[in-house]
KEVEXSE-239413 format. One record per atom (N, C-alpha, C, CB): z, y, x; residue in one letter. Coordinates in pm, whole numbers, plus 50000, padded with zeros to 5 digits. Last residue first. Glycine has a CB too. Example, Ala and Ser with C-alpha at 12.3 -4.5 7.8 and 13.67 -1.06 7.14 Angstrom:
BEGIN
507084977551285S507144989451367S507875000351290S505724994051408S507804943151319A507804955051230A507804967051320A509054955351131A
This chain:
BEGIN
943521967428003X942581982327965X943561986927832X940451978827906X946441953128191X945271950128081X945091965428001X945831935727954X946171954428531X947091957328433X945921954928304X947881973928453X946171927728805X945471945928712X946111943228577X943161948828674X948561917828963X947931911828838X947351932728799X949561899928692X947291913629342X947761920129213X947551914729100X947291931629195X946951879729505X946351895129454X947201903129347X944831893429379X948611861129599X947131861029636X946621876829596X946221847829541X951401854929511X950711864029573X949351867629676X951471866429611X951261836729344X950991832229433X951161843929547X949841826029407X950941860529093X952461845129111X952341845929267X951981822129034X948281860929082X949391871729095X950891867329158X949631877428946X947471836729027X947051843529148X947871854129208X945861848829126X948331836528735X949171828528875X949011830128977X949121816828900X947311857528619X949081857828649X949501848628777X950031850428501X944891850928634X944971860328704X946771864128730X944041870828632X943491821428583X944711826728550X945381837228664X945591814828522X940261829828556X941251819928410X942631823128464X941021797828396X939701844728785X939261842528625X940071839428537X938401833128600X941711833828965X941451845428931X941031849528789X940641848529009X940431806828999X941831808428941X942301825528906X942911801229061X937871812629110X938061806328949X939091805728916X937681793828911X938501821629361X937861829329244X938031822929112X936381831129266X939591799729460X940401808329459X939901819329351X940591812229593X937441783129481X938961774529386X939431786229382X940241761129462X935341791029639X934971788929490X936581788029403X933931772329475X936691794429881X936691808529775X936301806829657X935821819729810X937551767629950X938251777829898X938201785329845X938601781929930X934201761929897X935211757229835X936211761029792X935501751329872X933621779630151X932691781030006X933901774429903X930851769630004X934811763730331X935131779630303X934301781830155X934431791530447X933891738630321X935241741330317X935451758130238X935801739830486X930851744930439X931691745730303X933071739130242X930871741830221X932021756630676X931451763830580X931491759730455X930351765830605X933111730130807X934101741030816X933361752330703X934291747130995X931021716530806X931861714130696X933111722630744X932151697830667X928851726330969X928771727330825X929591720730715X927651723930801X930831722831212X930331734731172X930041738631048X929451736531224X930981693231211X932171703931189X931831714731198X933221704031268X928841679731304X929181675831193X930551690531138X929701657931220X928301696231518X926671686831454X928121686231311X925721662931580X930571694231719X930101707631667X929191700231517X928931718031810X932151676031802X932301680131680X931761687231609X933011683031668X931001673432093X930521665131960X931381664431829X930371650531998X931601696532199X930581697932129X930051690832038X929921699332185X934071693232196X933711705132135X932651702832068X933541715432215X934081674732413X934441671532290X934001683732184X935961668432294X932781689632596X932161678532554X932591676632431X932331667732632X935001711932643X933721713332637X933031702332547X933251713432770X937211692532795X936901699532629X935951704432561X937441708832600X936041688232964X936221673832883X936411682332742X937801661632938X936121708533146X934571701233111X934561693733017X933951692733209X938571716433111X937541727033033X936361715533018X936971743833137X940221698133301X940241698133152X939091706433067X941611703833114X937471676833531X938551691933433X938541692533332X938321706533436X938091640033556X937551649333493X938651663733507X937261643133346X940311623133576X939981629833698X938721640633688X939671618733801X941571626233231X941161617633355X941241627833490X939471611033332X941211635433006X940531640033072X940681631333235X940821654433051X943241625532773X942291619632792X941161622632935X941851621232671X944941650332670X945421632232724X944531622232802X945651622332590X943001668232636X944241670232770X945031655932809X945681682332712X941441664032480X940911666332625X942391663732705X940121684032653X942691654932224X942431648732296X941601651332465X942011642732211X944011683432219X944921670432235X943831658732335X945381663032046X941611696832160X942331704732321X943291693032300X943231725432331X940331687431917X940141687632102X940621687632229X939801694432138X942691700231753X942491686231788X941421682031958X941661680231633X942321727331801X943511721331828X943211703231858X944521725131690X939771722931659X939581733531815X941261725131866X939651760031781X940351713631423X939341710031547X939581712331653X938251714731552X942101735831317X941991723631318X941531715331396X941641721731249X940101756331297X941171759231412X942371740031406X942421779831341X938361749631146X937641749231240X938561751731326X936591756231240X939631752230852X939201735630944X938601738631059X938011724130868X940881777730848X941701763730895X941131753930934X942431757730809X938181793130903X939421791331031X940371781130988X940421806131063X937801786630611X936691787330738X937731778130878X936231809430791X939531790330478X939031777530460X938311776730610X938001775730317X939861818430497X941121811930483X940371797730532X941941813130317X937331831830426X937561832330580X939301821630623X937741853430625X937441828530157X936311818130215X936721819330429X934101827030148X939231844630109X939771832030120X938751821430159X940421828629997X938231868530155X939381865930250X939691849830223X940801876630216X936031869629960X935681862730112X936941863230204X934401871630198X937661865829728X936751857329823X936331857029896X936101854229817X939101892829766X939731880029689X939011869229803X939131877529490X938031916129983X938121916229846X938901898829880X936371919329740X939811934830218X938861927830221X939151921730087X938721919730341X941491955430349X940731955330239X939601950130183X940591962930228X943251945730578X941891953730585X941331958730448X940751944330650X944891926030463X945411939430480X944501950830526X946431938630571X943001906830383X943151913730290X944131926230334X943561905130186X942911897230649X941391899730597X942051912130464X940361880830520X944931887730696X944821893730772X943331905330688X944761883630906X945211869230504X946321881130501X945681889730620X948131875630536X943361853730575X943301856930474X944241869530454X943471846330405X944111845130870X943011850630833X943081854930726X942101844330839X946631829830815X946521843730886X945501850430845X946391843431026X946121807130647X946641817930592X946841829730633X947461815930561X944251793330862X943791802530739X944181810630698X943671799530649X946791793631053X945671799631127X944551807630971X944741783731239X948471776230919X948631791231001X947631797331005X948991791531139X946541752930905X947771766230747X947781769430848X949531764830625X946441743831127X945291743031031X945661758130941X945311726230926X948641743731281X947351748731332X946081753031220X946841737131427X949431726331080X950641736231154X949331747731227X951961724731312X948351706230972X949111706330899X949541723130964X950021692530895X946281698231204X945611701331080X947001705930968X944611686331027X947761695231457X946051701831452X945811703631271X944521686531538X950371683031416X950261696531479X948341704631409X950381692331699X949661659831282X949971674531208X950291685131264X950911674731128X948531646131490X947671650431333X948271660431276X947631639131208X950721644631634X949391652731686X948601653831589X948571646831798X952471631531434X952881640131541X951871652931583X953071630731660X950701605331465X950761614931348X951271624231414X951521611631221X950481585031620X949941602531635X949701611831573X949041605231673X951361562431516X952421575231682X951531583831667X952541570231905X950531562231317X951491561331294X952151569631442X951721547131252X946771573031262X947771563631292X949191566631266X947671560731418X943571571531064X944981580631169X945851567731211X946321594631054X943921550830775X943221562030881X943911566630958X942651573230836X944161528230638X944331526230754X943401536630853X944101512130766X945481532930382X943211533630421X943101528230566X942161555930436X948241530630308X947091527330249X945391524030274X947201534830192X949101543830584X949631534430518X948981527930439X950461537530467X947421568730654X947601555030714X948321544330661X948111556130822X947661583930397X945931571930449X946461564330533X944301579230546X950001588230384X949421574930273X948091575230315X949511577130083X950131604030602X951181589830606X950831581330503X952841592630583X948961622730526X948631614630667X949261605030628X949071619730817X950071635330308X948651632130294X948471622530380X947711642730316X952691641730407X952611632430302X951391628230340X952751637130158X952081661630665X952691653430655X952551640330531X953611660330663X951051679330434X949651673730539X950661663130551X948921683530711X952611688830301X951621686730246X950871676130309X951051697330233X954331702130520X954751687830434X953621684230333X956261689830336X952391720730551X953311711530649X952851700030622X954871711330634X952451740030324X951531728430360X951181717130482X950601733830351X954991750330368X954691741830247X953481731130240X954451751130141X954271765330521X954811758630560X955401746530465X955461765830617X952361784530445X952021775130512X952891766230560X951441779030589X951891780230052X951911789730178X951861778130264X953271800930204X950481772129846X951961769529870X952101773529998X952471755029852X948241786329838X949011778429672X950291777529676X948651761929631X946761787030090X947151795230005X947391793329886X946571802330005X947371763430196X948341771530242X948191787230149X948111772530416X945341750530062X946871743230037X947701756430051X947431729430168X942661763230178X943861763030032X944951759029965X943621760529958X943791750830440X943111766030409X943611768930289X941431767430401X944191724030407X944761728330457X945001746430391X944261723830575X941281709830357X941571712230258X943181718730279X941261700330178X939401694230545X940891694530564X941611696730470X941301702330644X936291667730604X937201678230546X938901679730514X936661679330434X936021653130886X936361652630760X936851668330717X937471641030745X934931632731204X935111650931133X935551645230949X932781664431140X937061609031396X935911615931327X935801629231238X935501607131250X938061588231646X938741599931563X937051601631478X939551617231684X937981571431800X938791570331739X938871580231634X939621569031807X935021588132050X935971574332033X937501578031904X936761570132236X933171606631903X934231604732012X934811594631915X935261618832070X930421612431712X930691604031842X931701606331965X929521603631901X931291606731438X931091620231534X931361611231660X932321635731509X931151603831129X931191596631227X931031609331352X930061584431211X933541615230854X932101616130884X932421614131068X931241633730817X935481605730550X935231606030725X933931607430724X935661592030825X937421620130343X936161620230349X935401619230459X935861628830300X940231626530285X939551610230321X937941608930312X940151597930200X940471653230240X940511650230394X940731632330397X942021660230479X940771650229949X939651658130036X939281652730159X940051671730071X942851631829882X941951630229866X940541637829886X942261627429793X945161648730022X944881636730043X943731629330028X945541632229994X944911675029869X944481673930051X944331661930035X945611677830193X945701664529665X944371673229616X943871672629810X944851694829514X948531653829637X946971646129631X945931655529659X946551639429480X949711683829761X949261671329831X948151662829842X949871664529806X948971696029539X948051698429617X948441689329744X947911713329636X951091681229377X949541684629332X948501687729461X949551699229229X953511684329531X952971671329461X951501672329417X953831667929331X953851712829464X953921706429625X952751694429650X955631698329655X954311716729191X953031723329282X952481714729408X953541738229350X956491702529200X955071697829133X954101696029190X954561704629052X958531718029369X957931704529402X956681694129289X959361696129421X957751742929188X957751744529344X956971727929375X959711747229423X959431749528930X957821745828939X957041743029065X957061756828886X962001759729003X961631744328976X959871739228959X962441740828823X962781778129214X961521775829135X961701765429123X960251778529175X965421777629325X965151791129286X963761789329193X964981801629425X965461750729432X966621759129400X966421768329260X966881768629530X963291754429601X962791744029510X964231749229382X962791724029600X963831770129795X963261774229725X963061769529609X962581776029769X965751748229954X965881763129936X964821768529842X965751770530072X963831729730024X965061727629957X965441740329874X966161724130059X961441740030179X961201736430060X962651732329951X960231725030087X963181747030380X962501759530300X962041752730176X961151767630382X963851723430485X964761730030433X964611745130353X965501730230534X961161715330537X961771706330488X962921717230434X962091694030587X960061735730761X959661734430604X960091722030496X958141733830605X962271731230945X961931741330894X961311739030746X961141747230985X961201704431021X962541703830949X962421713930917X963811701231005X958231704431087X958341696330956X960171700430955X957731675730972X958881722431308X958081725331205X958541720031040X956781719331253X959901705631443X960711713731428X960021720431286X960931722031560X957911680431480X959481678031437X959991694431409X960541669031587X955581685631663X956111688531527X956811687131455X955791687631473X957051683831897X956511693431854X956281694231775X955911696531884X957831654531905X958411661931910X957961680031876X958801657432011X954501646231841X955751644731808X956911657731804X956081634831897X954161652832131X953031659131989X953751659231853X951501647731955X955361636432308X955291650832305X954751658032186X954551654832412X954181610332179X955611613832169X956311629932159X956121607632288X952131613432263X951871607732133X953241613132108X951471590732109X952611610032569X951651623432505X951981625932331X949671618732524X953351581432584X954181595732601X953201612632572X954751595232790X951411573332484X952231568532431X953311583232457X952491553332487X947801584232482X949571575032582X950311579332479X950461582532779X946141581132179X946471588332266X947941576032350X946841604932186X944681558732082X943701568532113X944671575332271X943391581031952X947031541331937X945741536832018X944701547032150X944761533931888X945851551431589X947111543231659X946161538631796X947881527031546X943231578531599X943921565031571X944931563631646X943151553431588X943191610931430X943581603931577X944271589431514X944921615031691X941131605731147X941921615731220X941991612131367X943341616831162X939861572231129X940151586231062X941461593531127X940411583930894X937621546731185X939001555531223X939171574531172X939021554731415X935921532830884X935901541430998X937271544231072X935331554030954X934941509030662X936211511930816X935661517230898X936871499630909X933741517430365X933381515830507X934751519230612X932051526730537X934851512430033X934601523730160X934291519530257X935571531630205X935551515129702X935181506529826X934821520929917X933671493229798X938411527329566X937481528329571X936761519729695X937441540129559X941331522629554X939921510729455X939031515729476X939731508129286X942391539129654X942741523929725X941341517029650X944641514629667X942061562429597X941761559529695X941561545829730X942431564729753X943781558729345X941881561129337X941511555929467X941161579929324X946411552829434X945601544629336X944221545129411X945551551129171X946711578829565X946851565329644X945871554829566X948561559329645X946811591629343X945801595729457X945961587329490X945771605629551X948631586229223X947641584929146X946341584729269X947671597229027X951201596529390X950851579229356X949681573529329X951441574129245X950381617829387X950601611829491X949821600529480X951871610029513X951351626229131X950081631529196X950141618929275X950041647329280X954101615329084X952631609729047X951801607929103X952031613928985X956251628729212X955421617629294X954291611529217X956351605729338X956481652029112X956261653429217X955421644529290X957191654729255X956901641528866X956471653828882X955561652029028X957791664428883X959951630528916X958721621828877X957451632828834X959181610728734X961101646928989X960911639329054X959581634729064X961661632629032X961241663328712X960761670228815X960541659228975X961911683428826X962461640228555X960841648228542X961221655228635X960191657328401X964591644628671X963851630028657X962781637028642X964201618128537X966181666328602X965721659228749X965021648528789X966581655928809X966641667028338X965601676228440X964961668828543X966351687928521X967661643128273X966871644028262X966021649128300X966921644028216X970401651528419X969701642328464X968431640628392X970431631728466X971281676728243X970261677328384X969531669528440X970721679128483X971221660727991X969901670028037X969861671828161X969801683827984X973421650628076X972041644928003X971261651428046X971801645027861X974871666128321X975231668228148X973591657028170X975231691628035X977101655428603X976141659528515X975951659928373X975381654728543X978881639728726X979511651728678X978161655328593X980091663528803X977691617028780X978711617428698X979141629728616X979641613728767X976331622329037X976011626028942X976611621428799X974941624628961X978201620729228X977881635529221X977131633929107X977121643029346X980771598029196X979301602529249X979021613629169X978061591329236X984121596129250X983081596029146X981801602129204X983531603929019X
C-alpha cells in the first residue's frame, strides 16, 4: 500500500497547500516574465561561453552545496511548515530581480541585479542556494538567459559566493554593533559585488588563453566595473530599504528571522 494511504484527509490536504504554496510564486513569476516583451540579451554565463570541461568542474562544485541545502531544506521544512512558502516567495522575488540585463562589454554574459543579499537574509544562505538554483533554471528555460552547462558556474558566483559572502557581512557588521540597515545595506552590497568578482575569476580562468590570468581578470573587472558598481549600491539601498520596512510593520518576523531582537513593548 503507498505511503499515502495511510494518511488522514487533512494531511493530504496539508500537503497540497503547502506544495502548491511553494510552486505558485514561481509559476506566477514565470508567467509575468514570459509576457513581458524584452530585447535578446545573454544573461548570466551563456550555453557556449565556457569548455565544456571547465563547465563540468563548476558543476561538480556546486553539486555539494546544492545536496547540503537540499537536505537542510528537508530537515527543517519538518520542523516549519512556513519554510517551503517562504522558499517559493523569495525565489520569484530573485527570479524576477536578477532578469534585469544590462549590456557590459564581455562576450556572453552581462551585469544584472542579484537579489541573493536578501534572499540570504529571509532564508539564510543555504536556502538561497536553492533559491538561485530554481531562479537560473526558469530564465533559462523560459527567457533563454544563462545556460544549461553553466549553470554549475552561475550558482557557484551568485547562489554560494553571492549568500555567503552578504550574509557574512551582515553578521559580521552586527556582531560589531552595527545598527539593522546599514548591516543589511552592507548584506546587498558584498553579495552582488562578491558575485562578480567570483564570476570574473570563472571567466578569466577558462578563457585567458596565452594571456596572464591577473591581466585577463583585470580587464574583465573592469568591464563590469561602469555598470556593477552602481548596481551593487543600489542593490544595497534595496536590501536595507526591504529590511527596515519589515522591521516597522513586522518586528516579530525580523525577530523570527533572526535579523534582530523583538524590543519588548513600553
Amino acid at each position: 500500500m503507498p505511503p499515502a494511504c495511510g494518511l488522514s484527509g487533512a494531511e493530504i490536504a496539508r500537503r497540497a497547500r503547502d506544495r502548491d504554496s511553494f510552486v505558485f510564486p514561481l509559476a506566477l513569476a514565470a508567467g509575468i516574465a514570459i509576457a513581458l516583451p524584452r530585447p535578446a540579451r545573454a544573461m548570466h554565463l551563456a550555453d557556449g561561453i565556457l569548455p565544456l570541461g571547465w563547465a563540468a568542474a563548476f558543476t561538480a562544485l556546486a553539486l555539494p552545496f546544492v545536496a547540503v541545502a537540499l537536505g537542510l531544506l528537508r530537515r527543517r521544512a519538518k520542523a516549519d511548515a512556513r519554510l517551503k512558502p517562504l522558499v517559493g516567495m523569495v525565489a520569484a522575488a530573485v527570479f524576477l530581480l536578477s532578469a534585469m540585463p544590462v549590456p557590459v562589454p564581455v562576450v556572453g554574459t552581462c551585469s544584472h541585479p542579484c537579489g541573493t543579499g536578501l534572499a540570504a537574509l529571509l532564508v539564510g544562505p543555504w536556502m538561497t542556494v536553492l533559491v538561485t538554483v530554481v531562479a537560473l533554471l526558469l530564465q533559462a528555460l523560459f527567457l533563454a538567459h544563462g545556460g544549461f552547462t553553466t549553470l554549475g558556474a552561475d550558482v557557484l558566483s551568485m547562489g554560494v559566493a553571492g549568500a555567503f559572502a552578504g550574509y557574512g557581512a551582515f553578521r559580521l557588521l552586527r556582531r560589531m554593533g552595527a545598527g539593522l540597515p546599514p548591516s543589511a545595506f552592507a548584506a546587498g552590497l558584498f553579495s552582488d559585488w562578491a558575485t562578480y568578482a567570483v564570476t570574473s575569476a570563472e571567466l578569466a580562468s577558462t578563457l585567458h588563453g596565452p594571456r596572464p590570468f591577473g591581466e585577463t581578470l583585470g580587464a574583465i573587472c573592469l568591464a563590469f566595473i561602469p555598470t556593477q558598481l552602481p548596481l551593487g549600491v543600489l542593490e544595497a539601498f534595496l536590501t536595507a530599504g526591504a529590511v527596515s520596512f519589515m522591521a516597522k510593520r513586522r518586528p516579530d518576523l525580523v525577530a523570527r528571522l533572526g535579523l534582530a531582537r523583538l524590543e519588548p513593548a513600553p
